[in-house]
C-alpha positions in Angstrom: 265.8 40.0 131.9 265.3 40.7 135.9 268.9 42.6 135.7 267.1 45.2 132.9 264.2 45.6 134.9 265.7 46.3 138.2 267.8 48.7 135.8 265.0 50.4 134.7 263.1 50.6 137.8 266.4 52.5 139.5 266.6 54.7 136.4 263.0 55.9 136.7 263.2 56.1 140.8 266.5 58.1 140.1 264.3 60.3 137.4 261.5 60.8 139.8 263.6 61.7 142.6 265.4 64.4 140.4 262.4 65.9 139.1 261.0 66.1 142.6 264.0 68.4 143.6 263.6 70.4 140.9 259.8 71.0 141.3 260.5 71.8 145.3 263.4 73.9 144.4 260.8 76.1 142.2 258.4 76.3 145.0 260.3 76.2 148.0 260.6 80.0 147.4 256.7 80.4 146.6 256.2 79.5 149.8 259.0 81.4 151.9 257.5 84.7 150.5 253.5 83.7 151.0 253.6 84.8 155.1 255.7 87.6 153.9 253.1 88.7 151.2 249.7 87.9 153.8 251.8 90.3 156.5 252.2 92.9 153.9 248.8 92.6 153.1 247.4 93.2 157.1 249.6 95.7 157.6 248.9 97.5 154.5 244.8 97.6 155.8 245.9 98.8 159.2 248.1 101.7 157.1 244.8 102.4 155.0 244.3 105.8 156.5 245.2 107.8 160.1 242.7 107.2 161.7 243.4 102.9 161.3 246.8 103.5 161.7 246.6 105.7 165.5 243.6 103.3 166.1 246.1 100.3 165.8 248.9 101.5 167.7 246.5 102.5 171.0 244.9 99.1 170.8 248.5 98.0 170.8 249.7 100.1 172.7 247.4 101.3 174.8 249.7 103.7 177.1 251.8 105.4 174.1 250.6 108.9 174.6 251.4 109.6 171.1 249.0 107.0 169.6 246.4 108.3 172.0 247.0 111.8 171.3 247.0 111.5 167.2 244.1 108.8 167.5 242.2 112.0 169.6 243.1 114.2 167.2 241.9 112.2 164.1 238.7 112.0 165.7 238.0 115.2 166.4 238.6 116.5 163.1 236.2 114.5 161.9 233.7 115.5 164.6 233.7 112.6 167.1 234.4 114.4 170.2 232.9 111.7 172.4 235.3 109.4 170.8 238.2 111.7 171.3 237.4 111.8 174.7 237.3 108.5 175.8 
């Protein structure tokens, strides 16, 4: 009787321990794509218009002159010349 319920308790650890790899294979790739999905997600806000998008790349890069130009230019066509200017 201790023989068939040592048996059993292998069997269902064996069980568990199968179903467990399956389960993690199913999410493993859930969460391998989650960062990729949030970093789509920021840089889609930052790509919202062309004005957050020049804005972005002079706070990155704050000596690219052609994110400081095209960030000027964005806001003077929509009237912020002070803006423009500094």
């Amino acid at each position: 009787m201790n023989t068939t319920l040592a048996a059993l308790i292998v069997l269902g650890c064996l069980v568990a321990a199968v179903l467990s790899e399956k389960i993690l294979r199913r999410l493993l790739p859930v969460t391998r794509e989650e960062p990729n999905g949030y970093a789509t997600f920021q840089r889609n806000k930052v790509w919202n218009t062309e004005e957050t998008l020049w804005r972005d790349v002079t706070i990155k890069s704050p000596r690219n002159p052609r994110g400081l130009m095209n960030y000027g230019n964005r806001l003077m066509t929509k009237g912020d010349f002070n803006g423009a200017l500094g």
